[in-house]
C-alpha positions in Angstrom: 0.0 0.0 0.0 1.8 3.5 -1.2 2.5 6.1 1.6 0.2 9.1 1.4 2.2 12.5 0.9 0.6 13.7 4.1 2.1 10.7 6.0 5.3 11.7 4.5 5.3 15.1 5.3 4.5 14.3 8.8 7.2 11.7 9.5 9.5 14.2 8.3 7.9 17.7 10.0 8.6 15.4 13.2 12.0 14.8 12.6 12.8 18.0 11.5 10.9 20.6 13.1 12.2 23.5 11.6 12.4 22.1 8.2 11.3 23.9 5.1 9.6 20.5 3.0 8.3 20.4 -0.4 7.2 17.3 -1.7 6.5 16.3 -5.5 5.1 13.3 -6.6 6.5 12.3 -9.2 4.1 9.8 -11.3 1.1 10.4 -9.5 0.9 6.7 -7.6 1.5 8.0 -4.0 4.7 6.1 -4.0 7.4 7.7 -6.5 8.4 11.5 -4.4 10.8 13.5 -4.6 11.3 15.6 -1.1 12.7 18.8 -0.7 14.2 19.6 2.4 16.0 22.8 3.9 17.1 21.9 7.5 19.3 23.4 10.5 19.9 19.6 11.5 22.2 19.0 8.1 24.4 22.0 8.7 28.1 20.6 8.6 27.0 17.1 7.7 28.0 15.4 4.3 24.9 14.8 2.0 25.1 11.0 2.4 24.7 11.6 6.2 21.8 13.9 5.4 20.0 11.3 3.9 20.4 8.6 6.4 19.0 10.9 9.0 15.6 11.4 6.5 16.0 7.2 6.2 16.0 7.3 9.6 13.1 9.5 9.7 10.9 7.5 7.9 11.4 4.5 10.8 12.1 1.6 8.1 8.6 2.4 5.6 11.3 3.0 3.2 11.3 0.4 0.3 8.4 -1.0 1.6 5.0 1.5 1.9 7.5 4.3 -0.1 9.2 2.4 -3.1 11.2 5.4 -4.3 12.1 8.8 -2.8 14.5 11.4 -4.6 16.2 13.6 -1.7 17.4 16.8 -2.1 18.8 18.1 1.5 20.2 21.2 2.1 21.0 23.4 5.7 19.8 27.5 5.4 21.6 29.6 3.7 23.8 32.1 6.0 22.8 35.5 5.2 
């Protein structure tokens, strides 16, 4: 059963509070996304160790309820 982009959102607006998110999906099946996110907790870590904290985020629905997710991490820009 595909992961509704709500659930998705919300498993990652609980990890990362203070998160900017955007979320496309990307063939329109609830279970292709691509996810957007701008977060304070990346700032000094390597991408790959971005992406294992949104893994970690999504407690294990990865590959299983969410088949594919495209990640795009980021930390704010200093101004």
């Amino acid at each position: 059963m595909p992961m509704p982009i709500d659930e998705l959102r919300a498993h990652l607006a609980e990890a990362f509070p203070d998160a900017e998110i955007g979320i496309d999906d990307l063939a329109g099946d609830g279970d292709h996304y691509r996810a957007r996110i701008v977060s304070s907790a990346f700032s000094g870590l390597p991408r790959v160790r971005q992406h294992q904290l949104v893994y970690a985020a999504l407690k294990g629905k990865m590959g299983g309820e969410l088949h594919a997710l495209a990640l795009e991490t980021s930390a704010p820009k200093e101004d």
